[in-house]
C-alpha positions in Angstrom: 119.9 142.1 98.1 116.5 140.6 98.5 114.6 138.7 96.6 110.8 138.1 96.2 108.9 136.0 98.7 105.9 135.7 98.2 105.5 132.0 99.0 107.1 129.8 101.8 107.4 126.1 102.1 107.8 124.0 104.9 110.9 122.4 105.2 111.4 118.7 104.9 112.1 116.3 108.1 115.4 115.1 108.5 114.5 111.6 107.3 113.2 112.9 104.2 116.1 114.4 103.5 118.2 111.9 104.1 116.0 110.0 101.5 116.4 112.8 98.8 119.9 112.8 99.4 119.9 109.2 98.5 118.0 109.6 96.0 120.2 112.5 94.5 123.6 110.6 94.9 122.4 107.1 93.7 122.8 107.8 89.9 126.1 108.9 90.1 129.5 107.2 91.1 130.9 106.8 94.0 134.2 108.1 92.6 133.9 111.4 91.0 136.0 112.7 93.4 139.3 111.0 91.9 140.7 108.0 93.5 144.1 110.2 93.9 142.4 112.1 96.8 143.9 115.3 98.4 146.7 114.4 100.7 148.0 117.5 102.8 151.8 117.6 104.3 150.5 119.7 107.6 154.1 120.0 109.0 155.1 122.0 105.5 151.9 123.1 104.2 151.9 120.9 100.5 148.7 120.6 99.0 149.2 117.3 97.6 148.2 114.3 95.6 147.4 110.6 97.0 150.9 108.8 97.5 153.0 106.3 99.6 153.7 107.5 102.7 153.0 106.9 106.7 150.0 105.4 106.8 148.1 101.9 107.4 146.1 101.8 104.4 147.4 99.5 101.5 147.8 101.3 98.4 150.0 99.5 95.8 153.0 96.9 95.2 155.6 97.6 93.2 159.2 96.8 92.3 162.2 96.3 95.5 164.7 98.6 95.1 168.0 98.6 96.6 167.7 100.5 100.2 164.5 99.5 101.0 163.9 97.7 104.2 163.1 94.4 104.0 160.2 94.8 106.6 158.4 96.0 103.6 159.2 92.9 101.1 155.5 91.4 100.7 156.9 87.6 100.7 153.3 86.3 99.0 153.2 88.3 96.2 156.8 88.3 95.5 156.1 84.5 95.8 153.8 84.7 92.4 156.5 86.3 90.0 159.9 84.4 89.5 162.8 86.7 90.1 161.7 89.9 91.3 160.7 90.8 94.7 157.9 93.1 95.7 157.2 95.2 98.8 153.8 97.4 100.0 153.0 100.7 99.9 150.8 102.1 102.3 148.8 105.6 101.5 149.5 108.8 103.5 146.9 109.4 105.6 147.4 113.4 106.1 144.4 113.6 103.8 142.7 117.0 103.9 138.8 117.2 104.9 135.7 118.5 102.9 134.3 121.0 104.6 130.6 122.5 104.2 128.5 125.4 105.3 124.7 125.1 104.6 123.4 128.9 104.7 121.3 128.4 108.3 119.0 131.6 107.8 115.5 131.9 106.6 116.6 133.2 103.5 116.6 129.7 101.9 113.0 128.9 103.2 111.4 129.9 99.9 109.5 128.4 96.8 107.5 130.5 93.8 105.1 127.9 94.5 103.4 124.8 96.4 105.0 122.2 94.1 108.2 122.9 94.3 111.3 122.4 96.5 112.5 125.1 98.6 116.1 126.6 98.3 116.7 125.3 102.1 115.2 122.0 100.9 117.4 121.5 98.0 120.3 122.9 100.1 120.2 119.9 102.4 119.9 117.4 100.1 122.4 118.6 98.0 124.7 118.7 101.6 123.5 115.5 102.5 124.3 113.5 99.0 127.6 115.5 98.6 129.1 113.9 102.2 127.4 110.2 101.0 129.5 110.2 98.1 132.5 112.2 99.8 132.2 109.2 102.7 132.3 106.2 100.2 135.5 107.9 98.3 137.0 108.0 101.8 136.8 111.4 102.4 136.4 113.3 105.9 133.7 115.9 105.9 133.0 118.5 108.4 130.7 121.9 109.1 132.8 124.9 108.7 133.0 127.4 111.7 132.2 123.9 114.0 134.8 123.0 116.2 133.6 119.2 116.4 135.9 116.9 114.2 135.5 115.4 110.7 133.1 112.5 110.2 133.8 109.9 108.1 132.9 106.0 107.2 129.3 105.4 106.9 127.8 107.2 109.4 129.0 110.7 107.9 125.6 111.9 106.2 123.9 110.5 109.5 125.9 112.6 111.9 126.0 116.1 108.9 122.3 115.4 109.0 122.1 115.7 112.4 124.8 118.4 112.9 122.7 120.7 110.1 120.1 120.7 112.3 117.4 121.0 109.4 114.3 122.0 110.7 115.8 125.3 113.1 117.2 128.6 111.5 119.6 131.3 112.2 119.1 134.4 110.9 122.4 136.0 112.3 124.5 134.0 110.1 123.5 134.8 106.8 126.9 135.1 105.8 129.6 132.5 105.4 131.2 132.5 108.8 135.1 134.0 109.1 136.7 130.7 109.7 140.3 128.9 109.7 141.0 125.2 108.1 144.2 123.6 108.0 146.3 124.4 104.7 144.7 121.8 101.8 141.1 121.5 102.6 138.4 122.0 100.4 134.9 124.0 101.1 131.4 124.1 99.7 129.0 126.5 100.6 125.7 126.7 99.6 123.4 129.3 99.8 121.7 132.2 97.7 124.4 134.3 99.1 121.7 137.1 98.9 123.8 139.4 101.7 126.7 141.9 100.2 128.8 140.4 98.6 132.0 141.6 100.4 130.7 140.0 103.9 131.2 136.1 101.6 134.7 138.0 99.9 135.3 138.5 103.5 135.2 134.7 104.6 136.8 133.4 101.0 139.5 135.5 101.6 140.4 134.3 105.2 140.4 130.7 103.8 142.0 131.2 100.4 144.5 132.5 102.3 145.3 130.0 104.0 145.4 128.0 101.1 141.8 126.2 101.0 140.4 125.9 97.7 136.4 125.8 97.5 133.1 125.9 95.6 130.4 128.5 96.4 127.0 126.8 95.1 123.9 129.4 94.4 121.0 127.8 94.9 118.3 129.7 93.7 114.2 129.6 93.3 113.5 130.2 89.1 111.1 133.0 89.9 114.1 134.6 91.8 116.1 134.6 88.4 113.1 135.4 86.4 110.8 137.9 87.9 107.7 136.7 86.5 105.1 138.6 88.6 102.1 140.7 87.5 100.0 143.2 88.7 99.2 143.7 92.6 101.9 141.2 94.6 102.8 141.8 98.1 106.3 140.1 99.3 107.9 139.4 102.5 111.0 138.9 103.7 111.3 135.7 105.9 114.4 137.2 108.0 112.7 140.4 109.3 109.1 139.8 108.3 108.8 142.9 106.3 105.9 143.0 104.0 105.6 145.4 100.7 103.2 145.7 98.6 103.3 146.7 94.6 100.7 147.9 92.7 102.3 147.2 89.3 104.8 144.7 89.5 106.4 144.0 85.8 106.8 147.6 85.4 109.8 146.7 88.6 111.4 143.4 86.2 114.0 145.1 83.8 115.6 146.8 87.0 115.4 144.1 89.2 116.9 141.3 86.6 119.4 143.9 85.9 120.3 144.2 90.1 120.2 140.1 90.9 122.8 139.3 87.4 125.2 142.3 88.7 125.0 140.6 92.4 126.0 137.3 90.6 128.6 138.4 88.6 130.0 140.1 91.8 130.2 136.5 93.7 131.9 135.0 90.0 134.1 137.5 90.4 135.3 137.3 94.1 135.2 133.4 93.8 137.5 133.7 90.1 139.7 136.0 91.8 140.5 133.5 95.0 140.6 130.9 92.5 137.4 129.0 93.9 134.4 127.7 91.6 131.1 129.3 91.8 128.0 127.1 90.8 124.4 128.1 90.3 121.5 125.8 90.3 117.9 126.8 90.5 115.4 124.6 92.3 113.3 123.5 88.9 116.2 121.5 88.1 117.2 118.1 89.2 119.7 118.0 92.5 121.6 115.9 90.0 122.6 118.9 88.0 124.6 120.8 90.6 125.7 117.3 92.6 127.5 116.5 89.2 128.4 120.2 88.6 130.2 120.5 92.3 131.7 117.2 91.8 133.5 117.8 88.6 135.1 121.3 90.7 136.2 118.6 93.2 137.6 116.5 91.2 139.4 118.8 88.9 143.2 118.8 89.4 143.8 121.9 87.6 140.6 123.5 89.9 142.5 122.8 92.8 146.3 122.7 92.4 148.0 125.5 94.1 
């Protein structure tokens, strides 16, 4: 499927992304993603909760019990309550990453008009101010399909800002690339997704199945959802520079709004059916909107329990 191009905009430097992103994620806290972060048990495959385990990150005190060792006693805090002793509990570090895949093609290089963000523009923000707040929850983030390792700490959105490399495209990888995670992790995509829908059922598939939940996040130009042109409008397509040329364009609306809802429903229903969340956002609304929107899918425990 292709939608209507009739204007492109430039897209933004990486520091002016990196300053949208900031600007996206500052309203919002820090923790949407729940405190009790994913925790994966990679030796038997769990998808799991945040809990005491091998680790060297305090968690929580609580109660001694008979049997544990008392290398764990916490002789200070125990110190502060008559009568009752007290050991610490460290977190299990096996937590799962957040991976992402930003749609690299030219397909996302589009706006309806001058003042208004691109997809590919609103793609990278969105990317950017998803791993600021992932990073300050303590979450590792990576790029799906990349074989480097997870960032995480405070330079995360500096390095995924880097490693998106904003201002190149790649046209051969319109589709969500067939890749492999470790059993737990979590994905966002964003794109339009405007390729067939069985080449994206064809990369959910390989990941659901080995038990990755995700998001897929359509980010979308209004006029794409709306059709609003009139009269003589030529369009392009920004992948293979193909021009053509209507002499009565509303006459085309009905049809195509009818084509671009039953391509949506199509990616609903292949994300529904891996048990996924699919988001759509258009570009007239603030990043906000689908940073809160993706947010609430990661942080749902029902949305991601196995």
């Amino acid at each position: 499927m292709r939608a209507p191009r009739p204007v492109i905009n430039p897209t933004l430097e990486p520091a002016q992304v990196r300053r949208r992103a900031e600007e996206a994620a500052s309203p919002l806290p820090p923790l949407l993603v729940k405190a009790e972060r994913v925790a994966t048990v990679v030796a038997q495959g769990e998808h799991g909760r945040r809990r005491a385990g091998p680790g060297e990150t305090f968690w929580q005190h609580r109660a001694y019990s008979f049997g544990d060792p008392v290398s764990m006693i916490d002789w200070r805090q125990s110190a502060r309550v008559a009568d009752r002793l007290y050991v610490r509990e460290n977190e299990w570090e096996a937590a799962a990453a957040v991976y992402l895949w930003r749609d690299p093609s030219r397909s996302l290089d589009y706006a309806s008009t001058k003042d208004s963000p691109s997809k590919r523009r609103r793609a990278d923000v969105l990317a950017v101010a998803l791993t600021i707040l992932l990073s300050q929850a303590g979450e590792r983030i990576g790029l799906l399909g990349e074989e480097r390792r997870p960032f995480h700490g405070r330079s995360a959105p500096a390095r995924v800002l880097e490693a998106l490399h904003v201002t190149t495209f790649d046209d051969e990888r319109s589709a969500p690339p067939l890749a492999h995670t470790q059993p737990g992790a979590r994905i966002v995509m964003l794109s339009d997704f405007f390729t067939a829908p069985e080449a994206v059922e064809r990369s959910v598939a390989v990941l659901a199945g080995a038990g990755a939940k995700g998001a897929l996040v359509q980010i979308c130009d209004p006029a794409e959802e709306e059709f609003p042109f009139e009269g003589r409008v030529e369009f392009k397509d920004p992948e293979s520079r193909d021009r053509l040329t209507f002499g009565e364009t509303s006459s085309l609306g009905a049809d195509y709004r009818a084509k671009f809802h039953a391509h949506r429903n199509a990616l609903s229903a292949l994300a529904r059916n891996a048990g996924w969340t699919f988001i759509t956002h258009r570009t007239d609304r603030p990043a906000q909107t689908a940073l809160l929107a993706l947010f609430t899918a990661l942080g749902d425990a029902k949305a991601w329990r196995s």
